[in-house]
VODO-283174 format. One record per residue: residue in three letters; residue number from 1; x, y, z of N, C-alpha, C in turn. Coordinates in pm, whole numbers, plus 50000, padded with zeros to 5 digits. Each point is the difference from the previous one (the first is absolute). Layout:
// VODO-283174
PT   type   seq     n.x     n.y     n.z    ca.x    ca.y    ca.z     c.x     c.y     c.z
PT    ALA   NUM       X       Y       Z       X       Y       Z       X       Y       Z
...
// end
This chain:
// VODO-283174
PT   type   seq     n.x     n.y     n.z    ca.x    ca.y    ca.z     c.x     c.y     c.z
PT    UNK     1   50084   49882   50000   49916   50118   50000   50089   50125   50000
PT    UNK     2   49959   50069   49926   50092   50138   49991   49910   50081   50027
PT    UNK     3   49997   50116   50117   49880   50093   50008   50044   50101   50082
PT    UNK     4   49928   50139   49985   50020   50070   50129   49853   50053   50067
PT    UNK     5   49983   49970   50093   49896   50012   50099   49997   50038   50142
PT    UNK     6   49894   50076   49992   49969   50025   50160   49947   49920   50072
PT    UNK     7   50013   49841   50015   49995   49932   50082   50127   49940   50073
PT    UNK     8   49944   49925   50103   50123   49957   50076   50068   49900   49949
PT    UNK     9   50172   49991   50005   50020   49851   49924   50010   49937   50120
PT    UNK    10   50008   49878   49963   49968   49861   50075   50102   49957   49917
PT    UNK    11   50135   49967   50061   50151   49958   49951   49940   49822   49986
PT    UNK    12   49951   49962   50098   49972   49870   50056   49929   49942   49896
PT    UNK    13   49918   50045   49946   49907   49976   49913   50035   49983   49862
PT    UNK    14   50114   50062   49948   50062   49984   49878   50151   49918   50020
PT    UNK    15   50035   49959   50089   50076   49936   50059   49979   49813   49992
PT    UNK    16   49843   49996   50041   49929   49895   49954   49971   49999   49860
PT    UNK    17   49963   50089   49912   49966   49955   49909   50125   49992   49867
PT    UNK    18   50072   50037   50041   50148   49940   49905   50060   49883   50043
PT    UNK    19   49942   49965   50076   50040   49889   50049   49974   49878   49867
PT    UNK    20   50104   49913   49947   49932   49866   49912   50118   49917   50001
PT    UNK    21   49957   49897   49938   50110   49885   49974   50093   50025   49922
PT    UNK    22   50010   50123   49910   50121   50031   49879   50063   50126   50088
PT    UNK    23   49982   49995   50157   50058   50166   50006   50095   49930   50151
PT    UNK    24   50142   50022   49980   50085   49950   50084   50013   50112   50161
PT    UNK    25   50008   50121   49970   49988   50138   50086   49935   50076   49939
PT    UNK    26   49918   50031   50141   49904   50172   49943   50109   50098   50099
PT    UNK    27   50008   50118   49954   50092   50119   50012   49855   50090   50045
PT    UNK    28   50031   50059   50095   49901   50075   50044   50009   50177   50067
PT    UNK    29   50015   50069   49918   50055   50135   50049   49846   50131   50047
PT    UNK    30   50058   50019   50103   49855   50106   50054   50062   50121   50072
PT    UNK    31   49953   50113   49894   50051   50098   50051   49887   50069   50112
PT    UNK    32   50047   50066   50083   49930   50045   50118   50018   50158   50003
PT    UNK    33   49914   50095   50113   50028   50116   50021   50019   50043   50091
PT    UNK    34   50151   50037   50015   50119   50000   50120   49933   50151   50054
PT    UNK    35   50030   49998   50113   49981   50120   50084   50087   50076   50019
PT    UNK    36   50032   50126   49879   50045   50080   49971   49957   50130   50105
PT    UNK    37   49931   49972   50146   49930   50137   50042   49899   49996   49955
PT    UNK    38   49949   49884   49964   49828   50024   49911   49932   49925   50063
PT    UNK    39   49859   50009   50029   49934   49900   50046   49874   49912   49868
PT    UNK    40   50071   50065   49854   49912   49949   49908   50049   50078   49867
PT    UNK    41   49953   49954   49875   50005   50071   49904   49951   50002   49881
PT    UNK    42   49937   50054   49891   49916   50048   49898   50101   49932   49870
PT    UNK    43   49944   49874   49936   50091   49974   49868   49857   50033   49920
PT    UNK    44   50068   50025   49854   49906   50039   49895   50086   49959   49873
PT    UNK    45   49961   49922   49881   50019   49969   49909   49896   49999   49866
PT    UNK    46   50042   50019   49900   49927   50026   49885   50017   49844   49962
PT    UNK    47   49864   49956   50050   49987   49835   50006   50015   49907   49887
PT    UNK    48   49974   50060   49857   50025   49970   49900   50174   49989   49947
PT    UNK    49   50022   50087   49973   50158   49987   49968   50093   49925   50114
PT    UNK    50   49921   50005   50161   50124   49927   50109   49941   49857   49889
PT    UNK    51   49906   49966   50035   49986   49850   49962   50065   49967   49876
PT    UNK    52   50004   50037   49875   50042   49997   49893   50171   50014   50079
PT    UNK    53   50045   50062   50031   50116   50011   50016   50059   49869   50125
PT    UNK    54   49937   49978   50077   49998   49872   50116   49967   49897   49889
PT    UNK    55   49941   49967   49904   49964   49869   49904   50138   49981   49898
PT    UNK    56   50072   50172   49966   50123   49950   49934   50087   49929   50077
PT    UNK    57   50064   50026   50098   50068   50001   50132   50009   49827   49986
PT    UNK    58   49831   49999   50074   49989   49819   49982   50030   49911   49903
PT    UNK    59   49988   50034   49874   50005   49971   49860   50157   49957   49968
PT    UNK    60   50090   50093   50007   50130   49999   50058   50093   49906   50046
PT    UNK    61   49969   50006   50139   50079   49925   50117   49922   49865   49961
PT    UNK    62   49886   49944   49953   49902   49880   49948   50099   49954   49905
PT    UNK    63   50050   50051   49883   50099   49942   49911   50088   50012   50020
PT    UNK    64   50056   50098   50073   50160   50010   50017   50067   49880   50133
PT    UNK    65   49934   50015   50053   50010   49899   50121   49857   49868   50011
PT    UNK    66   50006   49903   49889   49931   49910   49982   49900   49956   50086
PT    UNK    67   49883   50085   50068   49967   50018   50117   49835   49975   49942
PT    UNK    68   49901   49905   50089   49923   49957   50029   49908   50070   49981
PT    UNK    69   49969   50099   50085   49912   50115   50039   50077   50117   50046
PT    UNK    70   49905   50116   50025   50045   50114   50059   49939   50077   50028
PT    UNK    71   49970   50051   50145   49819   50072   50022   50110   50102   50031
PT    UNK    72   49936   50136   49987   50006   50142   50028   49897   50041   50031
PT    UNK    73   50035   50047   50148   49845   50072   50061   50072   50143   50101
PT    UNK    74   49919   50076   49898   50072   50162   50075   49866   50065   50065
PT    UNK    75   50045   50038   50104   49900   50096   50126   49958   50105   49934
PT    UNK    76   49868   50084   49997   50042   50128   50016   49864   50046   50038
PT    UNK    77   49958   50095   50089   49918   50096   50086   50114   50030   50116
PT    UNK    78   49861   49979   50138   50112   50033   50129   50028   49822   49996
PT    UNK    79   50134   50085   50086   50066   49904   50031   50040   49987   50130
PT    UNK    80   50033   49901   50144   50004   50078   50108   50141   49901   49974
PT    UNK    81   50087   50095   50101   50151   49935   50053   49999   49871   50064
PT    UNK    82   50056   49882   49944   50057   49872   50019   49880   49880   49895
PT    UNK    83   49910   50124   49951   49921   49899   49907   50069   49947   49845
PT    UNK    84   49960   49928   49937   50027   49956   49871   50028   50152   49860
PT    UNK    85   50120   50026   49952   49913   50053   49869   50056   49990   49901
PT    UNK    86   50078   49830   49974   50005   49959   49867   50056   49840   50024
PT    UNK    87   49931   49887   49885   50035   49916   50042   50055   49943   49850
// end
């Protein structure tokens, strides 16, 4: 899944579902929002071009590195400090 949304990710949940018999390691990277003095913060993206641009990305690292799958899931509204906002 490649997407950007204002819902919550659930790492766990896509974690399970790459899971199969042709896939030796899942690699799992989650970026978070460090507490810079903030107790939260406002992302905004022009949802069309991130996705198009998150689908090349995947497209990519998919052939270049002979790779199974590849979900991209980017945050964006509020966001509060130590939550999810890219997986």
């Amino acid at each position: 899944m490649i997407s950007v949304t204002y819902d919550e990710i659930e790492a766990g949940a896509f974690i399970e579902a790459a899971k199969s018999r042709e896939t030796g390691a899942i690699v799992t990277f989650v970026g978070v929002v460090r507490d810079d003095g903030i107790e939260s913060m406002e992302l905004e993206a022009y949802e069309e071009v991130a996705n198009a641009d998150l689908r090349e990305i995947a497209e990519k690292v998919t052939e270049k590195y002979s790779l199974n799958h590849v979900d991209i899931i980017h945050r964006i509204g509020h966001l509060r400090v130590g939550g999810p906002s890219l997986l």
